[in-house]
N, C-alpha and C positions, 0 to 999 in steps of 0.2 A: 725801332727795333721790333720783330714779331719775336715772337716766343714759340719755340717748337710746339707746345704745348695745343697751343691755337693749331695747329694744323693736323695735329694728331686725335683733337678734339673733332675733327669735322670727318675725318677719318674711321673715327669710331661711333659717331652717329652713325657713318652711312652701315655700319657693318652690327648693330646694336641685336637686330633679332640671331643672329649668331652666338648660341647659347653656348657652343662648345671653345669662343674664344673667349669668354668671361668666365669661365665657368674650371675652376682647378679644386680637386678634389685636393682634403685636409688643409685648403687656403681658408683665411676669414675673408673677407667681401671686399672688405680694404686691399689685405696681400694679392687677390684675384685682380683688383682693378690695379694695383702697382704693375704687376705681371704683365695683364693685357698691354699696359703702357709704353714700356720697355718693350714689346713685340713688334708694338705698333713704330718707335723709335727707329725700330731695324729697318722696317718701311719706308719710313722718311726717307733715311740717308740711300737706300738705293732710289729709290724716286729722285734724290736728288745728284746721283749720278747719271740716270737717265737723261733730266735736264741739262745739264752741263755737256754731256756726249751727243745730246738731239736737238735740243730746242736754241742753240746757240744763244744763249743769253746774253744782255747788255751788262747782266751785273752777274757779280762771283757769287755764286750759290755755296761752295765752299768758306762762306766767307761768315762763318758763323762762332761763337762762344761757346764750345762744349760745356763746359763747366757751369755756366748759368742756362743753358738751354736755350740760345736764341740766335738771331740771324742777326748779323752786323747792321742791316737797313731792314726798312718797313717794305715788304713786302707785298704788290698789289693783290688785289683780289683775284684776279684773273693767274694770276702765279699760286696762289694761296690752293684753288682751286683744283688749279693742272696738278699740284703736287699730291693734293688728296686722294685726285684721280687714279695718280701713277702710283698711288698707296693701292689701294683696292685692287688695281692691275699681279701687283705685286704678292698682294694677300690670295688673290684667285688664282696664279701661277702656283702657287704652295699644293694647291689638290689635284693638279695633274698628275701629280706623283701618285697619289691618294686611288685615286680612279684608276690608272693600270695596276696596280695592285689589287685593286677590285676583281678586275675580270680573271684573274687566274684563283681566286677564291670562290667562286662560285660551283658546287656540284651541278649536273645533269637537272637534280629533283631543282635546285634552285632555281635554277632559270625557266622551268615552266613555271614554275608561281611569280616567279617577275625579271622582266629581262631587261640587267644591270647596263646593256648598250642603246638604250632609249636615254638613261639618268646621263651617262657619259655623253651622249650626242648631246642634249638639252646643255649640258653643262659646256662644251666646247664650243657649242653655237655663241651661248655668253661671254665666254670668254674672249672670242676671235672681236665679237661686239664690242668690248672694252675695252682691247686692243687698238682696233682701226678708229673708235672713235676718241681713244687716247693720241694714237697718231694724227686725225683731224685738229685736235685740240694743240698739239704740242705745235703744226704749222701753223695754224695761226696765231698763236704765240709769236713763232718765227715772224710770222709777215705784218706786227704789229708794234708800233710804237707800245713801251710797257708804262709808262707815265699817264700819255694824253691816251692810249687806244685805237688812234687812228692810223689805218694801214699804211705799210712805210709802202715806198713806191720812187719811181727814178724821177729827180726832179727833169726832166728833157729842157725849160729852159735853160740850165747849164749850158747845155748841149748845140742852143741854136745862138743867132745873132742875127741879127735886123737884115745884117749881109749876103745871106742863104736866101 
């Protein structure tokens, strides 16, 4: 069995210098990290509809114990991973919303002292990034054996007989 916790854990390393997802004003440091947890939580379970909808899995990703927090089977590294991934995907699609809001905040004077569509382009480049290389990641998933790792493939002698 893995534990949500494990996946949310790798999840929140990759995203650690992000002060304003730790960080809840009249929280103690505890309540803040509970908080972060549960955010992060929400993450999981869309990442793991992703999977289920993309990645065609051999095993039920659905197939988990809400109530103690954990996936029914042990989950590979390589799945552990992908879901991290599609976490972070998930947490950087959150400021798209963020960033068009941006540009209509901006007065005239604001934008000669710094111009908010360099921060949006820089940010959309990343994001398109983590995207496509979430979509690399999720087909070879697809095209691999999730046990042994080795790429699945047609076996063709099925296919043939000494008689051809």
């Amino acid at each position: 069995m893995t534990l949500f916790s494990e996946i949310i854990q790798s999840f929140l390393s990759r995203i650690e210098k992000d002060k304003d997802f730790f960080t809840y004003f009249e929280l103690s440091d505890e309540e803040a990290m509970d908080l972060a947890r549960k955010r992060a939580s929400i993450y999981l379970h869309e990442a793991i509809s992703i999977i289920m909808a993309k990645g065609q899995p051999s095993v039920d990703f659905t197939d988990f114990n809400l109530e103690v927090g954990e996936f029914n089977f042990e989950l590979t590294a390589q799945e552990k991973f992908l879901l991290s991934s599609l976490m972070y995907e998930m947490y950087l699609s959150r400021d798209i919303a963020y960033l068009r809001c941006l540009s209509v905040n901006y007065t005239s004077t604001d934008l000669r002292v710094f111009d908010p569509s360099s921060a949006r382009s820089t940010f959309m480049d990343m994001y398109k990034f983590v995207c496509n290389q979430n979509e690399s990641f999720i087909n070879l998933y697809k095209n691999t054996d999730r046990l042994s790792g080795a790429y699945k493939g047609i076996d063709y002698t099925q296919y043939t007989s000494i008689d051809d």
